[in-house]
N, C-alpha and C positions, 0 to 999 in steps of 0.2 A: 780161348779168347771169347769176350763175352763182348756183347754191343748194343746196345735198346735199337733196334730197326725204327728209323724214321724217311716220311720223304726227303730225299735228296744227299740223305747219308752217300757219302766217296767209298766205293767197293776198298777192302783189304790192299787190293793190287793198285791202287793208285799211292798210298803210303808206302807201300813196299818198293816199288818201280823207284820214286823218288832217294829215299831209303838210300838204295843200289847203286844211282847214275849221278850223286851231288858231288862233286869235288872236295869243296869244303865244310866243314862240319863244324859248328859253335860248341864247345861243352863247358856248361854252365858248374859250379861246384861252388861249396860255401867254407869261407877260412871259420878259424876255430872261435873266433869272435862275433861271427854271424855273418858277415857282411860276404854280398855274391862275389864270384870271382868267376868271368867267363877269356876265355881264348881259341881262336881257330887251332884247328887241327884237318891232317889228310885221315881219312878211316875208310871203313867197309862195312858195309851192310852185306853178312851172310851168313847163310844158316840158321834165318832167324832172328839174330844176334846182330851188336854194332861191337866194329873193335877198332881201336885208336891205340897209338904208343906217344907217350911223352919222355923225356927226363926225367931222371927217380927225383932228382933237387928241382922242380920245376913247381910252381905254385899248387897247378894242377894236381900233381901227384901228392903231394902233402895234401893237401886238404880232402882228395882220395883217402888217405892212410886215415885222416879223423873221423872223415864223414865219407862212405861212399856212393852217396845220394846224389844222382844227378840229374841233369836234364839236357838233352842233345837236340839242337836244333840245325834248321838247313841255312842257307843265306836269302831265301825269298821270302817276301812279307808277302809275295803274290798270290801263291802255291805253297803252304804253310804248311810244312811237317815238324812237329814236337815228340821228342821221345823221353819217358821218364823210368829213371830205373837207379838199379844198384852195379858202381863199377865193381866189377873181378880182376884180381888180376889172374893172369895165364902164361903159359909157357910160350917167352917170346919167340923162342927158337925153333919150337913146334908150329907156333902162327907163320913166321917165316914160310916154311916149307909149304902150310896149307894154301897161303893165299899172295906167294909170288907170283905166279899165272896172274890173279886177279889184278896185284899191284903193277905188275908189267903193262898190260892190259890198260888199265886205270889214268894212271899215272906216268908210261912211257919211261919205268926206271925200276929196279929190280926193288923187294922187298930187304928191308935195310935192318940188322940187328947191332947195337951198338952197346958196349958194356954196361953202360950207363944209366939202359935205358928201360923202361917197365911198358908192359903191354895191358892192355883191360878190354874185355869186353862184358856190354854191358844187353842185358836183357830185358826189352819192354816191359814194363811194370803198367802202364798206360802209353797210349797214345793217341794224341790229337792231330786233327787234321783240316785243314778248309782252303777254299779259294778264294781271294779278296773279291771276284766278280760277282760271286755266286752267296757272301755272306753276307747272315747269318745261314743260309739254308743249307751248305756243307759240311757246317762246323760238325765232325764227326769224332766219336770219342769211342775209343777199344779199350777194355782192360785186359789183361792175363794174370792169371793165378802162376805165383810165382814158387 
């Protein structure tokens, strides 16, 4: 992870924390003709990594399959968390197993696999972060070598 140190830069652990504890997640994706395409999703931040499952026929997942460029964002314009990266997908049935605890946990309902349905997790490529109180002087920006 790389990050130019400035005053008032947000430590790693306040993007992470946030990351971890948001219910719902925005992921932004772009259809094949350019134009964005964003919809809520329930996901997880762990291990690093964010994971979401959609519909394999869901907007999202097709525009997945052309472009896997995305961007994840939280619901507060307050306490801004941005995440940019590239979706994967992964073995639903395997994420299942990994992070039922969490979704039980989470979301108060066991981790759900449905035929249908495709999993992705996606790995920081950048991420931005600030506080509307406190901007411009949070606005904080991490990259990773991917």
């Amino acid at each position: 992870m790389y990050r130019a140190k400035r005053k008032g830069d947000l430590p790693w652990s306040h993007a992470e924390e946030r990351l971890e504890r948001s219910r719902n997640y925005w992921i932004c994706t772009t259809r094949t003709d350019g134009r964005p395409h964003s919809s809520p999703v329930f996901g997880f931040w762990h291990e690093g990594a964010f994971y979401f499952g959609t519909g394999r026929e869901t907007r999202k997942a097709k525009n997945i399959a052309a472009n896997p460029h995305v961007s994840v964002h939280l619901e507060s314009g307050d306490d801004v968390v941005i995440l940019e990266g590239r979706a994967e997908e992964v073995d639903r049935k395997q994420l299942a197993k990994d992070l039922d605890a969490v979704c039980r946990k989470k979301y108060n309902m066991p981790m759900m696999v449905v035929d249908s349905g495709v999993s992705y997790r996606v790995r920081p490529r950048v991420v931005l972060a600030w506080t509307e109180k406190e901007f411009p002087y949070t606005a904080t920006r991490w990259e990773f070598s991917v």
